[in-house]
C-alpha positions in Angstrom: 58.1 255.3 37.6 56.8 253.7 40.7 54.6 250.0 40.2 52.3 249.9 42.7 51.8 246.3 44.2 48.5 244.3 42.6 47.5 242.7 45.7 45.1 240.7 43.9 47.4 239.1 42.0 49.7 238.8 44.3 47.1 237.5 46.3 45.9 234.6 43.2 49.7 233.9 43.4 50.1 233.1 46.6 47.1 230.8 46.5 48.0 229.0 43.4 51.6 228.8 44.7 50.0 227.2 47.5 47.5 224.6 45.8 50.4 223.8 43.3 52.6 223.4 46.1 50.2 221.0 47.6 49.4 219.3 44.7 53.2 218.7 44.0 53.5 217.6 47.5 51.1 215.0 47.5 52.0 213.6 44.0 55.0 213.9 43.8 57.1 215.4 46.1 56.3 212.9 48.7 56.2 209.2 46.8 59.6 210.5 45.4 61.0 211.1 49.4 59.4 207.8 50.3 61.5 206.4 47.7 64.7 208.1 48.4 64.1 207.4 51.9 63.1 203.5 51.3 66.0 203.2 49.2 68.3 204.8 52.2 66.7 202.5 54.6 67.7 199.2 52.2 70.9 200.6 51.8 71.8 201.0 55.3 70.0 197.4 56.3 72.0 195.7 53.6 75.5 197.5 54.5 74.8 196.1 57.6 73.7 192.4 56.6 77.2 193.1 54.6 79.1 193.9 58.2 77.6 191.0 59.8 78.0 188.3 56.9 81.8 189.7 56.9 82.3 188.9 60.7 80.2 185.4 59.9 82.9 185.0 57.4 85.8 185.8 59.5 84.9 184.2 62.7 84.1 180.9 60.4 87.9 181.4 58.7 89.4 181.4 62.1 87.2 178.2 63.2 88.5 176.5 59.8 91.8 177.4 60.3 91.7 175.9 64.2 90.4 173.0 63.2 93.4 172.5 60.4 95.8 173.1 62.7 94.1 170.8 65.5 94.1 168.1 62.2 97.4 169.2 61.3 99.0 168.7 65.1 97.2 165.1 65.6 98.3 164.0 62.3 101.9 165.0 62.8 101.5 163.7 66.4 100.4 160.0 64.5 102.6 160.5 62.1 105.7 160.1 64.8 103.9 157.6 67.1 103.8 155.9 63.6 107.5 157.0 63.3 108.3 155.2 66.6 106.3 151.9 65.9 108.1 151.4 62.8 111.4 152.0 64.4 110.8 149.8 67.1 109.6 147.0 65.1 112.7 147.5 62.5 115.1 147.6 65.6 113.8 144.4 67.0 113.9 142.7 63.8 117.1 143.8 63.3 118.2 142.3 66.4 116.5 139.0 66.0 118.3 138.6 63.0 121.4 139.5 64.5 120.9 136.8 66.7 119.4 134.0 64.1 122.7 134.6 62.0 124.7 134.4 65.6 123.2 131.2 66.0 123.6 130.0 62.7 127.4 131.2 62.9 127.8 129.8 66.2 126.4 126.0 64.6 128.5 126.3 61.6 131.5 127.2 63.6 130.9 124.2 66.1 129.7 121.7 62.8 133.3 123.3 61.2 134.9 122.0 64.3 133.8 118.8 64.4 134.3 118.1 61.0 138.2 119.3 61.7 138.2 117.2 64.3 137.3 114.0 62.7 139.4 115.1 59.7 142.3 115.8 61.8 141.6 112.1 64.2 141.1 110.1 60.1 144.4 112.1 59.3 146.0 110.6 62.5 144.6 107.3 61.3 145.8 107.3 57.6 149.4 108.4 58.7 149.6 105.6 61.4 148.1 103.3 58.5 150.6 104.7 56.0 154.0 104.8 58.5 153.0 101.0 59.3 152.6 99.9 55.4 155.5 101.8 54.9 157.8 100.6 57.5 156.6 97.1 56.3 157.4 98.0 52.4 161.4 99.9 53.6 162.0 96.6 56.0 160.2 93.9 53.1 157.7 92.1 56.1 154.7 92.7 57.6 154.9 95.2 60.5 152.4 95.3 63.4 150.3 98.4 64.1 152.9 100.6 66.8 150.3 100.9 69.2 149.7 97.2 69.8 153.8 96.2 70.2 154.0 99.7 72.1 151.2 98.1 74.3 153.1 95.6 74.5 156.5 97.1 75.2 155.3 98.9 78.2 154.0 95.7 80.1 157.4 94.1 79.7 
């Protein structure tokens, strides 16, 4: 059993294929590509704000990270001259106490002398003044001081 083709219909088809298709198109089918298609064209524009905000980011990481070490090298570099100052100063107040307490030692040594000296010339003195008041108590008279009468002895 053989269906011969209704061109008419098949014709009324075809035409309101056509005007749905059209009608579809134009309310629907195209907004909703414009969408999809706006939305691709965000998408893509933001990935690549995204790119370009990520090498902002780097390249100003790297910039930081210079400077750091630029602050890092000059404060080290202060640091030692600081170092050295400090050094300096401590050595040359070392030595200018080292030679203070020299000259201090150097008095007190001479002052120690000359107080061993006077002791040593009032020693002389009290033993001359003790052998003559002892002479005079042993031999019961007065005895002159030796170094007048050996004066004396040595003119004769």
């Amino acid at each position: 059993m053989h269906i011969p083709p209704d061109w008419g219909i098949f014709a009324a088809l075809i035409v309101s294929f056509l005007i749905f298709w059209f009608i579809f198109g134009r309310l629907f089918f195209g907004p909703f590509l414009e969408l999809l298609s706006s939305r691709e064209r965000r998408l893509r524009e933001l990935s690549e704000r995204t790119e370009q905000l990520l090498r902002e980011e780097k390249a100003a990481v790297g910039a930081r990270e210079a400077g750091l070490a630029g602050v890092r090298i000059e404060a080290l570099r202060r640091r030692e001259t600081e170092r050295r100052q400090a050094e300096a100063e401590a050595g040359r107040m070392i030595a200018e106490a080292r030679a203070q307490a020299k000259a201090e030692l150097d008095h007190v040594r001479e002052t120690i002398e000359q107080d061993f000296e006077a002791a040593a010339a009032q020693l002389k003195q009290l033993a001359g003044t003790l052998g003559v008041e002892l002479a005079g108590r042993v031999l019961r008279r007065a005895v002159s001081d030796g170094t007048a009468g050996a004066d004396n002895s040595r003119r004769r």
